[in-house]
C-alpha positions in Angstrom: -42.5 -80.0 39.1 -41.7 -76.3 40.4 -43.9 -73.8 38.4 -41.5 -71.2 36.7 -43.7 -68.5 37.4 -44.2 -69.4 41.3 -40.8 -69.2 41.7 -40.3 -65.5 40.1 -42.1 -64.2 42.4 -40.5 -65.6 45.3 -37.5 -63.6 43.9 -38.6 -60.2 42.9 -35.3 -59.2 41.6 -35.6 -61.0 38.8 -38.9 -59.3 37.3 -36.6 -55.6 37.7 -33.3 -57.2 35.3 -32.3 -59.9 33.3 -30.8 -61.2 36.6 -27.5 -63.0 35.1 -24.9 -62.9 37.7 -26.1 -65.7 40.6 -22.1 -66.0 40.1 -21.8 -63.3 42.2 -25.1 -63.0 44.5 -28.2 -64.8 43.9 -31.4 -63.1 44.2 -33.2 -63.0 48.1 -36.6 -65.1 47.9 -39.4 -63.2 49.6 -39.4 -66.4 52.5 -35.9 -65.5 53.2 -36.2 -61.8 53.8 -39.6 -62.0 55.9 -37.5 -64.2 58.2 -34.7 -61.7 58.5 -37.1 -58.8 59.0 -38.4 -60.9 61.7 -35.3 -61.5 63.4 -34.3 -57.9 63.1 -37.8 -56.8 65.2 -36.5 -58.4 68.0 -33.5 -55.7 68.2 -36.0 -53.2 69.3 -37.4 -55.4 72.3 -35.6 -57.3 75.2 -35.6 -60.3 73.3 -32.6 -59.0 72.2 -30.8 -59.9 75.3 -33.5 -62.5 77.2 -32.7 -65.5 78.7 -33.3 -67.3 74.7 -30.2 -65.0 73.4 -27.5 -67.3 73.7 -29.7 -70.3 73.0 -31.3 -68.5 69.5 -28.1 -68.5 68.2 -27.0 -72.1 69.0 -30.5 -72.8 67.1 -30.0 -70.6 64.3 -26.5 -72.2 63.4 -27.9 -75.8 64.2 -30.6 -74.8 61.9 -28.3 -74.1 59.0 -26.2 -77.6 60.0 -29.1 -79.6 59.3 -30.2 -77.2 56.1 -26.6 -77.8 54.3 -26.0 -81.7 55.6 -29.2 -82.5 54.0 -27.9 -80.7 50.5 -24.8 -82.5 50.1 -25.6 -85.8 51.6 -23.4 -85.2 54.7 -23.7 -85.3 59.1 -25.1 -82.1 60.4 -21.6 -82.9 62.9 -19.5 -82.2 59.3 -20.4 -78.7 59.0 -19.5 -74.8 60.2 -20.9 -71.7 59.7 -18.8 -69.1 58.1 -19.4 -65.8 56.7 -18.1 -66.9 52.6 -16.3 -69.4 50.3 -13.2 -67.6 51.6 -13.3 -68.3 54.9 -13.8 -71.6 54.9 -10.7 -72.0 52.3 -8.7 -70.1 55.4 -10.3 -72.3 57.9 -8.8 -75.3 56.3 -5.3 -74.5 54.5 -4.7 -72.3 57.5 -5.4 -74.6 59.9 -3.1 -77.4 58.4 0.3 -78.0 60.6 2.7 -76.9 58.0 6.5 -77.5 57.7 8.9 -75.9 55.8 9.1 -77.5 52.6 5.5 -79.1 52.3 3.6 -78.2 48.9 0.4 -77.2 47.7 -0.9 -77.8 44.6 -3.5 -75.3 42.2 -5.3 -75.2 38.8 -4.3 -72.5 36.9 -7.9 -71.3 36.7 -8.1 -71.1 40.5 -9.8 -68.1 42.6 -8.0 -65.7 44.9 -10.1 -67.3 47.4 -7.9 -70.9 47.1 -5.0 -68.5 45.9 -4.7 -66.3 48.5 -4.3 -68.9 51.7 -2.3 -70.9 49.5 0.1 -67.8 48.8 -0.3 -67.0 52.6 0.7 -70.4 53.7 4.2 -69.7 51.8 4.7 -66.5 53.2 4.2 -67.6 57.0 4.9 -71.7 56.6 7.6 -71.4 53.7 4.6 -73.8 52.1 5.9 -74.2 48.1 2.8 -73.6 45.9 3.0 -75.2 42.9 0.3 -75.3 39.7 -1.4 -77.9 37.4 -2.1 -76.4 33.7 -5.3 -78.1 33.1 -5.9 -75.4 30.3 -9.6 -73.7 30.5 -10.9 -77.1 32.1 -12.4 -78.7 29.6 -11.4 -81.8 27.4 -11.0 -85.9 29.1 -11.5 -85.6 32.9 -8.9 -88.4 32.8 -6.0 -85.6 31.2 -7.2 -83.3 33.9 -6.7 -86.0 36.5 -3.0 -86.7 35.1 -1.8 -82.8 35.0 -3.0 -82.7 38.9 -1.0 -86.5 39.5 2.2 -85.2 37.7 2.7 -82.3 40.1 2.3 -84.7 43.4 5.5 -85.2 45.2 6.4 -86.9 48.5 6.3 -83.5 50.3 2.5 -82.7 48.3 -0.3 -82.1 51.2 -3.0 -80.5 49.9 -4.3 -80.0 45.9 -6.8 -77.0 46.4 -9.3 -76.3 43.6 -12.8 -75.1 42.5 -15.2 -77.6 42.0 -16.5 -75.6 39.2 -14.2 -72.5 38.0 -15.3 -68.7 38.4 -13.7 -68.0 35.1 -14.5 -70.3 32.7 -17.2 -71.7 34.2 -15.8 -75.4 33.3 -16.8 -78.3 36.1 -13.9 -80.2 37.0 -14.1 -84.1 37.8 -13.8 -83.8 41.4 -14.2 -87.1 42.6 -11.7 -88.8 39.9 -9.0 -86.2 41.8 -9.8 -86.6 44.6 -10.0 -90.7 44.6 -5.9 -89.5 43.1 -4.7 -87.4 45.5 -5.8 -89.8 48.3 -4.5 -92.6 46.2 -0.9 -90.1 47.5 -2.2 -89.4 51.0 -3.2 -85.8 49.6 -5.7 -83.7 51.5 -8.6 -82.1 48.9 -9.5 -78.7 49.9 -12.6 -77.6 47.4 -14.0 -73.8 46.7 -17.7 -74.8 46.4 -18.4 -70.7 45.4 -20.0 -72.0 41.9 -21.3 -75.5 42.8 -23.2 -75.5 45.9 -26.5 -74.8 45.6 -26.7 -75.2 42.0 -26.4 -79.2 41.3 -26.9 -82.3 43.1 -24.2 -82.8 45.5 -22.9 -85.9 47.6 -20.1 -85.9 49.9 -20.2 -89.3 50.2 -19.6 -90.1 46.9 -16.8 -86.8 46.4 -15.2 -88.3 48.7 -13.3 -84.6 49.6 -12.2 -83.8 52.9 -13.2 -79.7 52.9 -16.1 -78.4 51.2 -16.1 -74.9 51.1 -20.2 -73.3 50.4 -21.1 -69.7 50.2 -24.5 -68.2 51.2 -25.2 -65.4 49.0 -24.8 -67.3 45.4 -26.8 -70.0 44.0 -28.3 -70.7 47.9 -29.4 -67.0 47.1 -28.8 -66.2 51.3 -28.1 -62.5 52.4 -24.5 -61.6 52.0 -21.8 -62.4 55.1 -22.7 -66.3 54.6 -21.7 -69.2 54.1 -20.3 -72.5 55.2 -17.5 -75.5 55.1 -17.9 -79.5 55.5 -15.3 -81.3 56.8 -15.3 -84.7 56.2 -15.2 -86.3 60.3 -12.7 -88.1 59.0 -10.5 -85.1 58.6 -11.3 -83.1 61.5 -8.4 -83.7 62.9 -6.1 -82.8 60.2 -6.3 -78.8 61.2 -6.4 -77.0 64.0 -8.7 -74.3 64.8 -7.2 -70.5 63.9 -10.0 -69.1 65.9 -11.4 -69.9 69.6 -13.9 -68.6 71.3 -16.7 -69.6 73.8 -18.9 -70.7 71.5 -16.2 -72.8 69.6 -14.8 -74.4 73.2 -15.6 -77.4 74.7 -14.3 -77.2 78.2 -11.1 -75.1 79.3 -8.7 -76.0 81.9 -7.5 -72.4 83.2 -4.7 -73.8 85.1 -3.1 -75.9 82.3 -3.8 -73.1 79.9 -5.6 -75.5 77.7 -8.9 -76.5 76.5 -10.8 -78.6 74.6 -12.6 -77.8 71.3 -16.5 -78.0 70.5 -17.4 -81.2 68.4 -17.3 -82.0 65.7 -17.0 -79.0 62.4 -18.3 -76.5 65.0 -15.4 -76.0 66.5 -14.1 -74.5 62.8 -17.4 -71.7 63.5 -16.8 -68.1 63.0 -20.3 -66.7 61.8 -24.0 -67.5 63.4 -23.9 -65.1 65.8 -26.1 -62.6 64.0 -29.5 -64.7 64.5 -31.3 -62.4 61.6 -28.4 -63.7 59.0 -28.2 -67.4 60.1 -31.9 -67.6 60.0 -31.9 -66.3 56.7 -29.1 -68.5 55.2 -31.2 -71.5 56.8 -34.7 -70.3 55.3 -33.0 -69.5 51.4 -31.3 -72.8 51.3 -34.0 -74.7 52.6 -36.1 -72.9 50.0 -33.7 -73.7 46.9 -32.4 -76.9 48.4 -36.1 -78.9 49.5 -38.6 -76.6 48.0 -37.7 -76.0 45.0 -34.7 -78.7 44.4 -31.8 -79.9 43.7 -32.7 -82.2 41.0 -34.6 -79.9 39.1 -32.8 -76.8 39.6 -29.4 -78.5 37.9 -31.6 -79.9 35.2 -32.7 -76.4 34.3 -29.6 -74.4 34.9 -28.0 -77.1 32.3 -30.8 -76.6 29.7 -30.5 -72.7 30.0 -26.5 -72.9 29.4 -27.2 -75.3 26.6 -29.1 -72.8 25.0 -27.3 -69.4 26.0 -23.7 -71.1 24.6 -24.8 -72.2 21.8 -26.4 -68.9 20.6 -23.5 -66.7 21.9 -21.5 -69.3 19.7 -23.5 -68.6 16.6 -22.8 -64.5 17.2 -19.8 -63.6 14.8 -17.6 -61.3 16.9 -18.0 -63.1 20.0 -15.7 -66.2 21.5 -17.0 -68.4 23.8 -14.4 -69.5 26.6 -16.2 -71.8 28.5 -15.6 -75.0 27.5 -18.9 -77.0 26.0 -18.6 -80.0 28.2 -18.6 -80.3 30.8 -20.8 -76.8 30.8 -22.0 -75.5 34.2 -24.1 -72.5 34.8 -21.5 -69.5 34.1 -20.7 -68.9 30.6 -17.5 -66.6 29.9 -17.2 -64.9 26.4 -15.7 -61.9 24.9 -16.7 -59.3 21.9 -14.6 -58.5 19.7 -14.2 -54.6 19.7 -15.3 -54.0 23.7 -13.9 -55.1 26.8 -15.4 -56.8 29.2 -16.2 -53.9 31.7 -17.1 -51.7 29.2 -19.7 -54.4 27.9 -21.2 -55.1 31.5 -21.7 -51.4 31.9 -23.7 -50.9 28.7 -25.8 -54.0 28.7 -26.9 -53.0 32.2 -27.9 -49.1 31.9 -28.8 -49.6 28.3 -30.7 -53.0 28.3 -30.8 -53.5 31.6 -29.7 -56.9 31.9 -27.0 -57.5 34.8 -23.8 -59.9 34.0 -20.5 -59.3 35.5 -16.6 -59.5 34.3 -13.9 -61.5 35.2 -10.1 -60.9 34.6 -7.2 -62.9 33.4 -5.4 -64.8 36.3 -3.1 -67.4 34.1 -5.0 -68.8 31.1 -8.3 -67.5 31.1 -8.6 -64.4 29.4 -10.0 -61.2 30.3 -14.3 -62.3 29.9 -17.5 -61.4 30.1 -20.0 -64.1 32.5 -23.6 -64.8 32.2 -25.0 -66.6 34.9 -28.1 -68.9 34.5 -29.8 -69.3 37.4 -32.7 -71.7 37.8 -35.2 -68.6 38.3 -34.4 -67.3 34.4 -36.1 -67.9 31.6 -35.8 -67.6 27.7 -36.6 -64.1 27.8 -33.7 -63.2 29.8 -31.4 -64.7 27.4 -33.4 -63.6 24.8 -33.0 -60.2 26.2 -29.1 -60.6 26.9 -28.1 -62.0 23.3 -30.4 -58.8 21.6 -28.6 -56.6 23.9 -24.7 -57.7 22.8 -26.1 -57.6 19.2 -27.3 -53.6 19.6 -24.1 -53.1 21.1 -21.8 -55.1 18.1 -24.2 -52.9 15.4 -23.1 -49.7 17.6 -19.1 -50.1 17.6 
C-alpha cells in the first residue's frame, strides 16, 4: 500500500495549500519535473539538434503511448498525443465527414470542451446539435440511459459527453450508453478531463470509440498535455484535420496524395517538445504504476465520502453533486457569497485553493473541491473550518 506521507513529498505543492483543485491542474511530482529539467539542459548543448533529435521525439511520444495504453487497458496503436482534453474532442467531432442535416447529441451538464466542436460542427457542417436533460447526473443510470436514447434519430451520429461532469462532479454510466448508442450505429465521443487518471479505467470494457485524457489533471503532467484513444476499430471513421511529416506515412507528390501514419498517430499534434512529452510520460507512469490506479480511486472515493457529507451537515451550504454516483469534485454553494468571492477568501485567508464553476444549463453557479489522492483529512479539515469562519463573518 502507497504510504500517504511518501507520496506528499513527491508533490511539494501540496505541503504550501490545501491543494483542492486537481480539477483544474494536479500538482507536478518531484520525478516528473527532474525529468523535464533534464530535457530542457539539452537546449543549451547540440543535443538539441544531433543526429537523436528527430528520433527523441518519436521516443518521447511512444513513451507516453505505452504510459496511457497500459492505464486504460488499450493498444499503444489506439492512442495520440495532444496538447488537452480539448483537442482531442476537435480531433474527433472535427474530423467526422459531416452532412447537412446529421445530429449530435449532449448532456446538459456538458463542457465547452464537447460544446464548442459540437457548436462548431453546426456552424461549418449545418450539423443540428441537440441535448439530453439528464438533470445534475445523478439518480438510475438506466433513466440517464433513456433521456440519451429518446433524443437518437435516424440522422444521430455522435452522442458526445463527459465521462464524469466538470460541474457537478456526478459520473455518468458510460458503458450502459454507449452499449445504446451503438445499439443505433451512434459514434461515443467522451471528455475524459475528470476521469482519467483518477479511477480504474478499461476501454475494453467502455466499449467508446474516442477517449479524450488530459495531462495536467489527475495525471498531474506539466500543462500543454494530454491525449485521445481511438478505438482501431474507429480509426477510420475521421479524417485527420491536421498533417504533417510526422503524421504521414508516405506522400505521392504527383497524385497530390498521401498516406497517413498508423494507427492513432496519425490524429498527433503535440510531442514535439521532448521536455513535455517526457514529463507527461514520467507523471502518469508515476500515478498510473507507482502509485495506482486501484488505490488512488479507492482513496479519492473515501475522501469525497467524507468531504460531502460534512459540507452536507453545514447549514447555509447546498451540496450539488449528486451523492451517488460521487466522483472526486464536489460542487456546493453558501448561502450569502458567491462562488468567486468564496474561492478568493478561502485562498488568501485560509489558504486552501478550490476553484468556481458557472451555470451552463442546469447546474448552478458552484463552488468545487477537488480530492485528489495526495490529500488528507487535514485538508478537508482545513477547507470545511475555513467556509465556517467565512459563514460567521457574513
Amino acid at each position: 500500500m502507497p504510504d500517504i506521507k511518501d507520496i506528499r513529498n513527491m508533490v511539494p505543492a501540496v505541503q504550501q495549500t490545501a491543494y483542492l483543485n486537481t480539477g483544474t491542474c494536479g500538482p507536478m511530482p518531484r520525478v516528473a519535473y527532474e525529468a523535464i529539467k533534464a530535457e530542457l539542459e539539452k537546449e543549451l548543448t547540440p543535443a538539441r539538434i544531433d543526429a537523436d533529435h528527430f528520433p527523441a521525439i518519436g521516443e518521447a511520444r511512444n513513451g507516453v503511448r505505452e504510459i496511457v495504453a497500459a492505464a486504460i487497458n488499450a493498444d499503444p496503436s489506439e492512442i495520440a498525443i495532444t496538447h488537452r482534453t480539448t483537442e482531442g474532442m476537435y480531433i474527433a467531432i472535427m474530423g467526422y465527414r459531416w452532412q447537412a442535416g446529421d445530429e449530435i447529441i449532449l448532456s446538459n451538464i456538458e463542457h465547452p470542451g464537447g460544446m464548442l466542436p459540437s457548436f462548431l460542427a453546426k456552424r461549418r457542417f449545418g450539423v443540428r446539435v441537440r441535448v439530453a436533460d439528464i438533470g445534475l447526473g445523478g439518480g438510475n443510470p438506466a433513466d440517464i440511459v433513456k433521456a440519451f436514447e429518446e433524443k437518437i434519430t435516424p440522422r444521430t451520429k455522435m452522442i458526445v459527453l463527459s465521462h464524469v461532469s466538470y460541474t457537478t462532479g456526478a459520473k455518468l454510466p458510460l458503458k450502459e450508453i454507449t452499449q445504446m448508442a451503438h445499439a443505433h450505429g451512434v459514434l461515443m465521443v467522451v471528455d475524459a478531463a475528470q476521469s482519467f487518471g483518477s479511477m480504474q479505467l478499461d476501454m475494453q470494457d467502455l466499449g467508446v470509440d474516442f477517449y479524450a485524457c488530459p495531462g495536467q489533471k489527475w495525471a498531474c503532467g506539466p500543462e500543454g498535455t494530454g491525449s485521445l484513444y481511438v478505438k482501431s476499430s474507429s480509426i477510420g471513421e475521421i479524417e485527420q484535420n491536421f498533417a504533417g511529416g510526422m503524421t504521414m506515412g508516405t506522400m505521392d507528390y504527383y497524385g497530390g496524395s498521401y498516406a497517413p501514419a498508423a494507427g492513432a498517430a496519425r490524429f498527433d499534434t503535440a510531442g514535439a517538445n521532448v521536455g513535455q512529452t517526457v514529463g507527461q510520460k514520467v507523471s502518469t507512469k508515476w500515478v498510473t504504476q507507482d502509485v495506482g490506479l486501484d488505490w488512488i480511486e479507492d482513496r479519492i472515493g473515501k475522501l469525497a465520502k467524507q468531504t460531502h457529507e460534512k459540507l452536507s451537515k453545514l447549514k447555509g451550504v447546498e451540496v450539488v453533486t449528486p451523492k451517488e454516483p460521487l466522483s472526486g469534485l464536489i460542487a456546493f454553494t453558501v448561502e450569502g457569497i458567491e462562488p468567486p468571492d468564496l474561492n478568493t477568501r478561502l485562498a488568501q485567508e485560509h489558504n486552501v485553493t478550490i476553484r468556481y464553476v458557472t451555470k451552463y444549463i442546469n447546474n448552478p453557479d458552484a463552488a468545487r473541491v477537488s480530492l485528489g489522492f495526495y490529500n488528507n483529512e487535514d485538508d478537508i479539515e482545513k477547507f470545511i473550518d475555513g467556509i465556517k469562519k467565512i459563514q460567521k463573518s457574513l
